[in-house]
mmCIF file of the N, C-alpha and C atoms, coordinates in Angstrom:
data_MODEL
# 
_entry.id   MODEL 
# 
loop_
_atom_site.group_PDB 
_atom_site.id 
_atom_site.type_symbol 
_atom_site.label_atom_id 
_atom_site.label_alt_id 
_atom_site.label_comp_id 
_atom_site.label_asym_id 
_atom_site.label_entity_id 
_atom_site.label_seq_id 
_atom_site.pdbx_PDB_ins_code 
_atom_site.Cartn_x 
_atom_site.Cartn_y 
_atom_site.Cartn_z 
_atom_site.occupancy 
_atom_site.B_iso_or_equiv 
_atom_site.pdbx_formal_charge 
_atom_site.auth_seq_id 
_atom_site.auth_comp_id 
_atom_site.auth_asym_id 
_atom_site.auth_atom_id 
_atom_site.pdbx_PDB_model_num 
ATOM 1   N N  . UNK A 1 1  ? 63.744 14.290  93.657  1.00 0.00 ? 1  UNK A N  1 
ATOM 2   C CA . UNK A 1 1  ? 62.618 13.469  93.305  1.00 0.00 ? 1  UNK A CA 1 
ATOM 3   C C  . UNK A 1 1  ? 62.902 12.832  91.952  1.00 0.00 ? 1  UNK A C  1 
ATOM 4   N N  . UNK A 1 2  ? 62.783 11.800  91.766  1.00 0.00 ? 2  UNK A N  1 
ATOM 5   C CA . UNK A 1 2  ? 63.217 10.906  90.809  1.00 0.00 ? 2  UNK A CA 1 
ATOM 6   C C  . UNK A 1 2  ? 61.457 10.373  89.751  1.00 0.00 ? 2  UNK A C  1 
ATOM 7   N N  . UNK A 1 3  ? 60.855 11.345  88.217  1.00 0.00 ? 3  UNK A N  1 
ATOM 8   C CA . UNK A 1 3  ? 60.414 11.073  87.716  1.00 0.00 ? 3  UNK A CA 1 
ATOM 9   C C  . UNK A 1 3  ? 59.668 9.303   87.125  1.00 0.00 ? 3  UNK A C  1 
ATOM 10  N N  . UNK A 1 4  ? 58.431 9.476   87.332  1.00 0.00 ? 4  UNK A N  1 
ATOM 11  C CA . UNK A 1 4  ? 57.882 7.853   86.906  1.00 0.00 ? 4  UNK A CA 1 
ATOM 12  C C  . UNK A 1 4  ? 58.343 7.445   85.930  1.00 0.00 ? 4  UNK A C  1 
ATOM 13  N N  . UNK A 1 5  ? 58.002 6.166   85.526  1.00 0.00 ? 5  UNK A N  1 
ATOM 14  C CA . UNK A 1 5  ? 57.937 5.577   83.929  1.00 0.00 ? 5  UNK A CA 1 
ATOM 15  C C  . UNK A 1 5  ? 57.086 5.255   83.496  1.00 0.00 ? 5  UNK A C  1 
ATOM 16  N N  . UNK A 1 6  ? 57.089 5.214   82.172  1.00 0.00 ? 6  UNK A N  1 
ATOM 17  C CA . UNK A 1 6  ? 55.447 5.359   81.556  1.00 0.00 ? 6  UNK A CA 1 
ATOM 18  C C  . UNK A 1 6  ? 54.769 4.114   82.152  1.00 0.00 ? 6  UNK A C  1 
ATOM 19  N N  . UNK A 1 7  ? 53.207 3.942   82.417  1.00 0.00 ? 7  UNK A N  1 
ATOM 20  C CA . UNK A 1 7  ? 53.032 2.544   82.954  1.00 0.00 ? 7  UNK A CA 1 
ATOM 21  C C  . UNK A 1 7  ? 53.638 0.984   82.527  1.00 0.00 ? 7  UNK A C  1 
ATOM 22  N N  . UNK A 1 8  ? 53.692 0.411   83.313  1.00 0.00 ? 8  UNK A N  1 
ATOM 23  C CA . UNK A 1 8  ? 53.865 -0.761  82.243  1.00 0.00 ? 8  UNK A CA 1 
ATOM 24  C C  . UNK A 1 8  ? 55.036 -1.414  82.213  1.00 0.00 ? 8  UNK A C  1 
ATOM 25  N N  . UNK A 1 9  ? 56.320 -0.113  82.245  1.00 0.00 ? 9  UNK A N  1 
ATOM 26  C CA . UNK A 1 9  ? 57.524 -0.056  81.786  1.00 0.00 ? 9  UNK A CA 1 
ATOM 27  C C  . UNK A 1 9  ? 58.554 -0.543  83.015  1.00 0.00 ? 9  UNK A C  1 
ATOM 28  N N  . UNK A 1 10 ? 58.133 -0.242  84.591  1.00 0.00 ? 10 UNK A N  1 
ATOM 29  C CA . UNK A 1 10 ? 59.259 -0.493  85.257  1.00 0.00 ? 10 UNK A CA 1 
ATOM 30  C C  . UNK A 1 10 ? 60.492 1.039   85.270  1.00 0.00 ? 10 UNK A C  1 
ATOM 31  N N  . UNK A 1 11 ? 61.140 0.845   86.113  1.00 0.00 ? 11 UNK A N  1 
ATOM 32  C CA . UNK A 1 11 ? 62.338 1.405   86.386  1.00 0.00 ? 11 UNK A CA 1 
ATOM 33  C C  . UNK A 1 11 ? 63.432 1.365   86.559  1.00 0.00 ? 11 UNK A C  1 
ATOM 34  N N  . UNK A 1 12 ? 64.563 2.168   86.975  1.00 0.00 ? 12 UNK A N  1 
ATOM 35  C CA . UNK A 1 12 ? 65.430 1.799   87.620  1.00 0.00 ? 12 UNK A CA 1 
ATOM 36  C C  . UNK A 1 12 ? 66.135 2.728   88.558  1.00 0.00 ? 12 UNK A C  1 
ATOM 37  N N  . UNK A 1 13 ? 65.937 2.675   89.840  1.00 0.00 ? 13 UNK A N  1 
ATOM 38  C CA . UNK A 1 13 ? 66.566 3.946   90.716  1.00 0.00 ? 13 UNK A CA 1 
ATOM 39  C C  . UNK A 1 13 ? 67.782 3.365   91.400  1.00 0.00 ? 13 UNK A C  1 
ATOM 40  N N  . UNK A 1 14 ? 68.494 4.248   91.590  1.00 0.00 ? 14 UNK A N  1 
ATOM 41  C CA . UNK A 1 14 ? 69.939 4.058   92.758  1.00 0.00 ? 14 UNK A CA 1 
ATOM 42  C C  . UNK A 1 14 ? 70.186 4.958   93.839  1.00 0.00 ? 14 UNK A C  1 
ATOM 43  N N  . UNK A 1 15 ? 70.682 4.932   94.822  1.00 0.00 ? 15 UNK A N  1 
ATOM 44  C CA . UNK A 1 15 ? 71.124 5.690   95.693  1.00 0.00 ? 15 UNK A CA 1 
ATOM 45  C C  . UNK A 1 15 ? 72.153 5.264   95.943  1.00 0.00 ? 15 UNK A C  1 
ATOM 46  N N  . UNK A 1 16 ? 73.102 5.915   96.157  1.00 0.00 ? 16 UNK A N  1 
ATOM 47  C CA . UNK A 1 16 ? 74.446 5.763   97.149  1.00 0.00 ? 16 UNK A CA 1 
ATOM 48  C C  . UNK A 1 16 ? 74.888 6.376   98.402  1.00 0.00 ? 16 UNK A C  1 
ATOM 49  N N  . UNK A 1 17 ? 75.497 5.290   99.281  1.00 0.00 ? 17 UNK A N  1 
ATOM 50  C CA . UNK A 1 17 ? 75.604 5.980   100.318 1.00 0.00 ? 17 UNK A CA 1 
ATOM 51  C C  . UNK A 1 17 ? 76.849 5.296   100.663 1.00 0.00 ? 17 UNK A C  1 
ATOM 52  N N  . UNK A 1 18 ? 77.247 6.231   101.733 1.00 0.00 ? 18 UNK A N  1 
ATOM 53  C CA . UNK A 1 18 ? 78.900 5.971   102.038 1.00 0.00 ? 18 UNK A CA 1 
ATOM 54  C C  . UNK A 1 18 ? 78.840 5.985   103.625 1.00 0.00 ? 18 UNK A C  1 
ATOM 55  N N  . UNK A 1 19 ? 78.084 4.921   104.063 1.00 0.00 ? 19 UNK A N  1 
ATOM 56  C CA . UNK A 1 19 ? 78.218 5.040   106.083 1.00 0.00 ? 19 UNK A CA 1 
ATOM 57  C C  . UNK A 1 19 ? 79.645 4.418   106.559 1.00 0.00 ? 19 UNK A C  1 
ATOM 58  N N  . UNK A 1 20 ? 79.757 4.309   107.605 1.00 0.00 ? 20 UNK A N  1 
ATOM 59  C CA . UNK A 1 20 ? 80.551 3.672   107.978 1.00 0.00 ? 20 UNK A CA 1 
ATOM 60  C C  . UNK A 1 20 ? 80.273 1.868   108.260 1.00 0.00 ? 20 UNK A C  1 
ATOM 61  N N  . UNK A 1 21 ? 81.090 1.477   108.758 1.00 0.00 ? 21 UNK A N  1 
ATOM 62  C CA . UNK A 1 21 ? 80.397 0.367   109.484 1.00 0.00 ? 21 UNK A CA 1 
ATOM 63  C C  . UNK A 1 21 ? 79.573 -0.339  110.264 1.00 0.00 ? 21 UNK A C  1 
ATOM 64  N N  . UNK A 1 22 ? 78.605 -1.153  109.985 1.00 0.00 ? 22 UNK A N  1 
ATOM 65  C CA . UNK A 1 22 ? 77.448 -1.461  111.135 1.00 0.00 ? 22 UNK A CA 1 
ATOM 66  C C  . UNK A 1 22 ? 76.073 -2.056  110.080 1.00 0.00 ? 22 UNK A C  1 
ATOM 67  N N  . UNK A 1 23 ? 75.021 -1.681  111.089 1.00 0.00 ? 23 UNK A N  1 
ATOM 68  C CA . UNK A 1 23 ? 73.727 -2.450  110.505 1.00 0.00 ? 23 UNK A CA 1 
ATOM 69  C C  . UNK A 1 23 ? 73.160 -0.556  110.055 1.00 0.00 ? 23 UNK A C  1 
ATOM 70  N N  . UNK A 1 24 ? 72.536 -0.554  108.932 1.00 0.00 ? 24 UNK A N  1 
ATOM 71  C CA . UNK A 1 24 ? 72.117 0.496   108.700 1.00 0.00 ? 24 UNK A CA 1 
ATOM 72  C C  . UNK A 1 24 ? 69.978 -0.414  108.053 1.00 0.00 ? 24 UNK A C  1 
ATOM 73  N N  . UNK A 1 25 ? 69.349 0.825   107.907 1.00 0.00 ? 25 UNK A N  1 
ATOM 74  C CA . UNK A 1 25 ? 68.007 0.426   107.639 1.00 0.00 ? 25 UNK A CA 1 
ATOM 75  C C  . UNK A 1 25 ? 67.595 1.637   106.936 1.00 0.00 ? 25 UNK A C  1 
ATOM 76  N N  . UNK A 1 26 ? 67.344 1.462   105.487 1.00 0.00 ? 26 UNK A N  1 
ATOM 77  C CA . UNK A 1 26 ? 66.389 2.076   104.396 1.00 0.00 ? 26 UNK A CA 1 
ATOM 78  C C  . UNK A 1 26 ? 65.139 1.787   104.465 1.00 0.00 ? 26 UNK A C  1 
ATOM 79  N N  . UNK A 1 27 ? 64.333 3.115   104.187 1.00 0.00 ? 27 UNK A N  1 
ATOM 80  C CA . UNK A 1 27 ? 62.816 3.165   103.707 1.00 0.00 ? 27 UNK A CA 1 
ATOM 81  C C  . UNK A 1 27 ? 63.042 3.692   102.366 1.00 0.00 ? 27 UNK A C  1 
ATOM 82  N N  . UNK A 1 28 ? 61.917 3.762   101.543 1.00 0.00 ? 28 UNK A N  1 
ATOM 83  C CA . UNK A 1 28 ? 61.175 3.864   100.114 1.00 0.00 ? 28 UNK A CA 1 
ATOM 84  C C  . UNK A 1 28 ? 60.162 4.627   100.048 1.00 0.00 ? 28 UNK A C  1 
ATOM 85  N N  . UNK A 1 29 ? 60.157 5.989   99.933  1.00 0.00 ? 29 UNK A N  1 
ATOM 86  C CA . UNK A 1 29 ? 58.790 6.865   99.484  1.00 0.00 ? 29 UNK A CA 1 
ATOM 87  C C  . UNK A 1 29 ? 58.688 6.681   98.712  1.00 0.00 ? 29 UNK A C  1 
ATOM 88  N N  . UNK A 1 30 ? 57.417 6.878   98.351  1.00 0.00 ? 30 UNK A N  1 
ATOM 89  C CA . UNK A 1 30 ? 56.706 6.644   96.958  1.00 0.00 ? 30 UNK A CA 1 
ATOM 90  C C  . UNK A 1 30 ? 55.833 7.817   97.134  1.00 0.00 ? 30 UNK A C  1 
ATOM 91  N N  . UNK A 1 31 ? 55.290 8.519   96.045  1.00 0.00 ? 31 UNK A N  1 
ATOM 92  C CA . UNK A 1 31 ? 54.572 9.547   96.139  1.00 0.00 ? 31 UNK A CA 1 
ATOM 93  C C  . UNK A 1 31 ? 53.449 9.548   94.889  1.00 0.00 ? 31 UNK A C  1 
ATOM 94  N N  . UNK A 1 32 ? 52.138 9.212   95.364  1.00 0.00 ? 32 UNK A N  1 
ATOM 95  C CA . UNK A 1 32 ? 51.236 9.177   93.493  1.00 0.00 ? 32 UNK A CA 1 
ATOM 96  C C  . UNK A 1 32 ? 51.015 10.388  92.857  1.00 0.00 ? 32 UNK A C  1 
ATOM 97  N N  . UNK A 1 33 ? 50.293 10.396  91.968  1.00 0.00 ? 33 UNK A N  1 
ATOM 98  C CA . UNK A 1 33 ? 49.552 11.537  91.445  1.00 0.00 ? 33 UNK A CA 1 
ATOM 99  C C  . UNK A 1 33 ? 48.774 12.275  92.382  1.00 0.00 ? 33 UNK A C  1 
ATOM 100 N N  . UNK A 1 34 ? 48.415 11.817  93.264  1.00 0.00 ? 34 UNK A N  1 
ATOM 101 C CA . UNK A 1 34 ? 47.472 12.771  94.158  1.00 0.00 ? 34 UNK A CA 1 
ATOM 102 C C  . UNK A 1 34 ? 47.723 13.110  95.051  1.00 0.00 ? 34 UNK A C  1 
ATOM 103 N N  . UNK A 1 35 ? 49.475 12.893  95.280  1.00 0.00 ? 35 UNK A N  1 
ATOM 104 C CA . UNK A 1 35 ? 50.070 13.465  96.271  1.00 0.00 ? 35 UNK A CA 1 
ATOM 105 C C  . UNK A 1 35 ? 49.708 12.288  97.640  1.00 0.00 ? 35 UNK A C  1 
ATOM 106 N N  . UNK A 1 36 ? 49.244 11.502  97.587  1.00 0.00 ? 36 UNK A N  1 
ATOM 107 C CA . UNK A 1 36 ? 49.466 10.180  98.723  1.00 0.00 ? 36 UNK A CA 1 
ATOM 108 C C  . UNK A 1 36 ? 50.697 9.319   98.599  1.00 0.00 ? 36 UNK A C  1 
ATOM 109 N N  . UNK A 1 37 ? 51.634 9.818   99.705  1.00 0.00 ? 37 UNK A N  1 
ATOM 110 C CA . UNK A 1 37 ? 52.411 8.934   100.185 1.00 0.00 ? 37 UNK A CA 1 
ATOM 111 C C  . UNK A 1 37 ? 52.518 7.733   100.915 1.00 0.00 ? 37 UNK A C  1 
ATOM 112 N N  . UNK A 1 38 ? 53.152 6.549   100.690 1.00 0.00 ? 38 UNK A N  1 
ATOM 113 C CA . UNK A 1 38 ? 53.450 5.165   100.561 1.00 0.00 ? 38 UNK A CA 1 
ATOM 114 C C  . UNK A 1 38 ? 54.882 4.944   101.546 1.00 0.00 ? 38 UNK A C  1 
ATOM 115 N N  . UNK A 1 39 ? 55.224 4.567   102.214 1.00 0.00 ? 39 UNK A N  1 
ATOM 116 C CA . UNK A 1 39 ? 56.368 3.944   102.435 1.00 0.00 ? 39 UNK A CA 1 
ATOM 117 C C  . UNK A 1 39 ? 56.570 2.548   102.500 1.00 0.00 ? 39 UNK A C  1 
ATOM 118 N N  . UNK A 1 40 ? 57.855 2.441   101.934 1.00 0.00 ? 40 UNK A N  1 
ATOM 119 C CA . UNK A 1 40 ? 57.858 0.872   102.130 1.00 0.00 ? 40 UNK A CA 1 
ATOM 120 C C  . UNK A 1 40 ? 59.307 0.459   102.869 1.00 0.00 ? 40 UNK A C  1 
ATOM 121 N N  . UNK A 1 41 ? 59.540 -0.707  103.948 1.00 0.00 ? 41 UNK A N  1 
ATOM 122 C CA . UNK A 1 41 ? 60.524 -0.624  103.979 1.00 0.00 ? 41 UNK A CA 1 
ATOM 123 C C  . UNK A 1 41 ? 60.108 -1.154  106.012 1.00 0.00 ? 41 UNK A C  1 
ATOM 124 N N  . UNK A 1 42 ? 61.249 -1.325  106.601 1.00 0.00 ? 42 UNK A N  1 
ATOM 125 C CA . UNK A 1 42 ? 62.851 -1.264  106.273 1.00 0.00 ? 42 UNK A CA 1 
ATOM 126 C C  . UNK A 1 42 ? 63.384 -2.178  105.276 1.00 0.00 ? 42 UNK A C  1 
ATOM 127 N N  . UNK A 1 43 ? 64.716 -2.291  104.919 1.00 0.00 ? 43 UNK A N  1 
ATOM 128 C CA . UNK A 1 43 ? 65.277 -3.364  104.300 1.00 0.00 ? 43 UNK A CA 1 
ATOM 129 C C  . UNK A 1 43 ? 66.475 -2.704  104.924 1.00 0.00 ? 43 UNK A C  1 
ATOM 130 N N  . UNK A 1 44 ? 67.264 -3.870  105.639 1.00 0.00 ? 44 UNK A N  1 
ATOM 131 C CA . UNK A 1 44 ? 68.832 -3.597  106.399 1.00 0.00 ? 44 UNK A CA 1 
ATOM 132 C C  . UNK A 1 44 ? 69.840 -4.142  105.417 1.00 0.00 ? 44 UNK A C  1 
ATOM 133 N N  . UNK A 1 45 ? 70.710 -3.375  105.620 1.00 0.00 ? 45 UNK A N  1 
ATOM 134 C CA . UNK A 1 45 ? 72.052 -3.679  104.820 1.00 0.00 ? 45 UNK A CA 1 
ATOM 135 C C  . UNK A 1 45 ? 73.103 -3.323  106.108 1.00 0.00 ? 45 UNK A C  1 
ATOM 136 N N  . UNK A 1 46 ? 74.086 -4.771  105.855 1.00 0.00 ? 46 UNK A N  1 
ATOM 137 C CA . UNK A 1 46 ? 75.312 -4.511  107.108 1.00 0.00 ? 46 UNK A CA 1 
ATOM 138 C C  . UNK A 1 46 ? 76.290 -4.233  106.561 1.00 0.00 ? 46 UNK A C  1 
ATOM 139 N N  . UNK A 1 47 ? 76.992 -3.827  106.888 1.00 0.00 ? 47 UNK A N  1 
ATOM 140 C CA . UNK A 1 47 ? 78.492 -2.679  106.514 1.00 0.00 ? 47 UNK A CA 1 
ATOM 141 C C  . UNK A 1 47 ? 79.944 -3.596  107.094 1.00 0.00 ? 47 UNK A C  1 
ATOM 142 N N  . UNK A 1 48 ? 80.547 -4.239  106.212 1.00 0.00 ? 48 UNK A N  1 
ATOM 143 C CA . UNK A 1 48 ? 81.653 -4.823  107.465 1.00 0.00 ? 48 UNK A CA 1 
ATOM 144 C C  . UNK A 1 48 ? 81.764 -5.576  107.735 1.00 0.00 ? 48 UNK A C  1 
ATOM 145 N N  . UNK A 1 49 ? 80.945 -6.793  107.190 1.00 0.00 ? 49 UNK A N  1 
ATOM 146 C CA . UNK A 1 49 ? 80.868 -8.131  107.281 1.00 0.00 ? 49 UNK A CA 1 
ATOM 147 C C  . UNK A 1 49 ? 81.328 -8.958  105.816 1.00 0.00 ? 49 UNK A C  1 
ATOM 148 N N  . UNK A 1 50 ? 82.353 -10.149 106.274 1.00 0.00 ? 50 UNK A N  1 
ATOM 149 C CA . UNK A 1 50 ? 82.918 -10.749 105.506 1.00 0.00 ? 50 UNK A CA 1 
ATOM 150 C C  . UNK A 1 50 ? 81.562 -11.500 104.635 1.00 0.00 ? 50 UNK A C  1 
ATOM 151 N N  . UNK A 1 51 ? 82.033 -11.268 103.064 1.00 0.00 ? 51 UNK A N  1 
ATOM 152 C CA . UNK A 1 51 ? 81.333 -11.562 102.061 1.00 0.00 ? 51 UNK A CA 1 
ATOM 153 C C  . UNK A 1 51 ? 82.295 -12.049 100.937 1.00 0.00 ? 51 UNK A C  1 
ATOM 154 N N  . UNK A 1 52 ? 81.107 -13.310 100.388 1.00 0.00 ? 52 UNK A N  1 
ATOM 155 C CA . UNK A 1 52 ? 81.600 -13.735 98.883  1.00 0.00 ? 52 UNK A CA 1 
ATOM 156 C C  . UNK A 1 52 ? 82.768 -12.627 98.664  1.00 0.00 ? 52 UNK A C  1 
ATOM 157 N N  . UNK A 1 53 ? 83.635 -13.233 97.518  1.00 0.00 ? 53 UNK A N  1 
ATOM 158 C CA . UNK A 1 53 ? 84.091 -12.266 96.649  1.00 0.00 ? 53 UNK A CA 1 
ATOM 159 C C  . UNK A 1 53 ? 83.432 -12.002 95.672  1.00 0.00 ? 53 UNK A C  1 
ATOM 160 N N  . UNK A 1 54 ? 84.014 -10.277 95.442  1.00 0.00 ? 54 UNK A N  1 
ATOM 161 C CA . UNK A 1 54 ? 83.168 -9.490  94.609  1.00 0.00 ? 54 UNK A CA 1 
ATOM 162 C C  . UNK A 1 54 ? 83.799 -8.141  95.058  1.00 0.00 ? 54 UNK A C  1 
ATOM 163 N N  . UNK A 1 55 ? 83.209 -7.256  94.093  1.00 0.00 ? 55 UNK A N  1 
ATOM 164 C CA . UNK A 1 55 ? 83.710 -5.914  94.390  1.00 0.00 ? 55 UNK A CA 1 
ATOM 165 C C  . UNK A 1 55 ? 83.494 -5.068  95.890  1.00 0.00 ? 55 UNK A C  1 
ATOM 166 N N  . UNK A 1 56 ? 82.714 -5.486  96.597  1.00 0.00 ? 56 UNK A N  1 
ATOM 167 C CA . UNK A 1 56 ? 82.956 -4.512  97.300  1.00 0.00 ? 56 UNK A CA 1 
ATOM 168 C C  . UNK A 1 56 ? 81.290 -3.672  97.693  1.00 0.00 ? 56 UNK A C  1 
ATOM 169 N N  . UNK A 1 57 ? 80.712 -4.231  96.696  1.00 0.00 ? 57 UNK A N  1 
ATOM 170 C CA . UNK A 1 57 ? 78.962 -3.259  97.081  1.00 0.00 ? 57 UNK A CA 1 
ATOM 171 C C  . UNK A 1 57 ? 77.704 -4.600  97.364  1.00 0.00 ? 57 UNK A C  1 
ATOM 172 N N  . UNK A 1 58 ? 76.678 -3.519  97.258  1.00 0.00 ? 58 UNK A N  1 
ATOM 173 C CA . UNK A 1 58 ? 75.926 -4.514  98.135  1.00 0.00 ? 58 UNK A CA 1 
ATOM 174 C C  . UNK A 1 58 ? 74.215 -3.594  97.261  1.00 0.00 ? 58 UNK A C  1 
ATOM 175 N N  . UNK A 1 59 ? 73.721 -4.757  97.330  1.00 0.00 ? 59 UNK A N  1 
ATOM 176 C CA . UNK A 1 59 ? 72.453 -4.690  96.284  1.00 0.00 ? 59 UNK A CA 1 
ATOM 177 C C  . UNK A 1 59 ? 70.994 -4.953  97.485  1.00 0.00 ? 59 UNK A C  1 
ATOM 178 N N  . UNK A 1 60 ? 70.626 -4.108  97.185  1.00 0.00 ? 60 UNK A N  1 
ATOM 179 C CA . UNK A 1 60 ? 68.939 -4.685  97.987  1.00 0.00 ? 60 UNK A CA 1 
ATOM 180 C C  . UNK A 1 60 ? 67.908 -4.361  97.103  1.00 0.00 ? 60 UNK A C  1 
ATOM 181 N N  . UNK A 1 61 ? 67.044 -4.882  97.176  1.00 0.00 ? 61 UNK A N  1 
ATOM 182 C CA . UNK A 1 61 ? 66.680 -5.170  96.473  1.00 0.00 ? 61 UNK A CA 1 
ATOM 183 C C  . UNK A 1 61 ? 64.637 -4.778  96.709  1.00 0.00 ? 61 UNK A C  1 
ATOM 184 N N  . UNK A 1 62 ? 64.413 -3.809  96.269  1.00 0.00 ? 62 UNK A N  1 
ATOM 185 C CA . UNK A 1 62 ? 62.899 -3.358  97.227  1.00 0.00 ? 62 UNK A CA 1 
ATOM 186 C C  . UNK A 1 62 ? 61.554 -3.956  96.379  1.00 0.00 ? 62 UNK A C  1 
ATOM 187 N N  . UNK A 1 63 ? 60.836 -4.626  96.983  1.00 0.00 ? 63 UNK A N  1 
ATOM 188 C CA . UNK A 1 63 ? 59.690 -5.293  95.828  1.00 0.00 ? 63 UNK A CA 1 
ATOM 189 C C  . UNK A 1 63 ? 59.213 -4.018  95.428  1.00 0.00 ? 63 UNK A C  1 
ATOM 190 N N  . UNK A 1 64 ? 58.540 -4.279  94.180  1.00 0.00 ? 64 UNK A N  1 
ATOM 191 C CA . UNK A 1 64 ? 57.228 -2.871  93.772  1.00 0.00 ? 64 UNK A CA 1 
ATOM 192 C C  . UNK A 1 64 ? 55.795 -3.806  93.053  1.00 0.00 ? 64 UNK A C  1 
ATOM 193 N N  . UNK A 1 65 ? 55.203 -3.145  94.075  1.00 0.00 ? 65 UNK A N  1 
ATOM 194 C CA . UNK A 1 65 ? 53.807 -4.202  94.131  1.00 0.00 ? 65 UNK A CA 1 
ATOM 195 C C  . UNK A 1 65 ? 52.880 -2.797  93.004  1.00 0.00 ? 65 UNK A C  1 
ATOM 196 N N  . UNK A 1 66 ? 52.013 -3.301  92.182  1.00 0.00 ? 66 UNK A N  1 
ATOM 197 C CA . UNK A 1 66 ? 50.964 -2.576  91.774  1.00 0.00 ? 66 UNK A CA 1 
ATOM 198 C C  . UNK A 1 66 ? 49.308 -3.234  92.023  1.00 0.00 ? 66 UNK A C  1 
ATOM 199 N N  . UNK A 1 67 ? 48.644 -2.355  92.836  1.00 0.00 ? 67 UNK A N  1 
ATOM 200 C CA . UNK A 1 67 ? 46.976 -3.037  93.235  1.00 0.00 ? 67 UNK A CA 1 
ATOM 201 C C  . UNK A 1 67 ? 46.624 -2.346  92.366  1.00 0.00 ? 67 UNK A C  1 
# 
C-alpha cells in the first residue's frame, strides 16, 4: 500500500511489470479514509509493437479526479 500526500500536493506512484508480449489491461485502487474503495481503470498497454525510438518503456498515464 503506497501512503497519501498531504492534500493539495499530488503524487507520484510506479509499478513495474515484466509480461510478456501482447495487449495487457491495468486497474487503480484507491482506498479513502473510511476505507471506501474506488477503482479506476482499464487503461491497456501493448507489449511488442513497433514504436518511436526511445528506450524501450512505456508510460500510461491514469487521470486523478478530486469531487
Amino acid at each position: 500500500m503506497t501512503p497519501i500526500a498531504p492534500p493539495g500536493q499530488g503524487a507520484a506512484y510506479s509499478f513495474e511489470d515484466s509480461p510478456g508480449a501482447g495487449r495487457f489491461e491495468y486497474w487503480l485502487e484507491d482506498v479513502d479514509s473510511a476505507g471506501v474503495s474506488t477503482l479506476h481503470g482499464p487503461v491497456a498497454a501493448t507489449i511488442g509493437v513497433a514504436e518511436a525510438p526511445g528506450n524501450g518503456t512505456h508510460r500510461i498515464f491514469l487521470p486523478y479526479l478530486v469531487r
